[in-house]
N, C-alpha and C positions, 0 to 999 in steps of 0.2 A: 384279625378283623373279619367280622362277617362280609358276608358279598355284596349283601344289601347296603351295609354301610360303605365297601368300599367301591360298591356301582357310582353309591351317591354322590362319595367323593371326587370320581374321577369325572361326574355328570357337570357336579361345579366350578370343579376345575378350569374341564374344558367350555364351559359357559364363561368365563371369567380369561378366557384366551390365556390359561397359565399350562401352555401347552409342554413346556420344557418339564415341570413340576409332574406332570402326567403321566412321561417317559420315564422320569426318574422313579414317580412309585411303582409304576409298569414292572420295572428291571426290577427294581430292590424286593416285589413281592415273590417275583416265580418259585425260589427256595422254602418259601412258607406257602404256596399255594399245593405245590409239590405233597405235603405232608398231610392234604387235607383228603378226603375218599373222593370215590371214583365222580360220584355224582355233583359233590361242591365241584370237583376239577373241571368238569363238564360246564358247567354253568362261567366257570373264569374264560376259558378255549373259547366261548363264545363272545364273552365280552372282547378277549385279545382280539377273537377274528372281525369283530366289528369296528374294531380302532386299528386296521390294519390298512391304514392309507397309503402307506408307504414303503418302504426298502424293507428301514429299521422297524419299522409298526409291524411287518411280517415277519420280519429275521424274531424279535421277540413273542408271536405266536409260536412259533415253530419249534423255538428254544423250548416251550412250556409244553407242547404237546409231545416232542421228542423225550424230554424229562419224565413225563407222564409214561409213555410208551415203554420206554427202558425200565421203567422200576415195577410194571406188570397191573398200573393205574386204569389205563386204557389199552384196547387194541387200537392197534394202525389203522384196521377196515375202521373204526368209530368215525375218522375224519368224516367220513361221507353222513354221517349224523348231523355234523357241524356246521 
C-alpha cells in the first residue's frame, strides 16, 4: 500500500473513532514497511511518531525505527530528523 493511501486510511479510521482497527493495521504493516527504501521509511517514522499517544503507540514507533536501523535503512543519528 502506498503511504498516501495508507496515511488516508488511518486518517479515517481514526476520524470514525475505529481506534482498535488502527493499531492493528499499525502492527501488521511494520514487516512490509521494512522492505520499502530509506525515504518511504522515513515518511511511515513519521506518521508512527505522530500517532504516538501512548505506551503502545510508541513501543510500535520504535519497533519500526529499530527494524529500520538494524537492516542498514536508516542511521540512529536520523531520529533527530523525525
Amino acid at each position: 500500500m502506498k503511504f498516501e493511501e495508507f496515511n488516508k486510511l488511518v486518517d479515517k479510521l481514526s476520524e470514525q473513532e475505529e481506534y482498535e482497527k488502527v493499531d492493528e493495521i499499525l502492527d501488521d504493516q511494520i514487516d512490509e514497511i521494512i522492505k520499502l527504501d530509506s525515504k518511504e521509511i522515513e515518511k511511515y517514522l513519521m506518521l508512527y511518531a505522530s500517532l504516538a499517544g501512548d505506551a503502545e503507540s510508541l513501543a510500535r514507533f520504535y519497533k519500526l525505527f529499530n527494524k529500520a536501523v538494524s537492516l542498514g535503512k536508516i542511521k540512529q543519528t536520523d531520529l533527530k530528523k523525525i
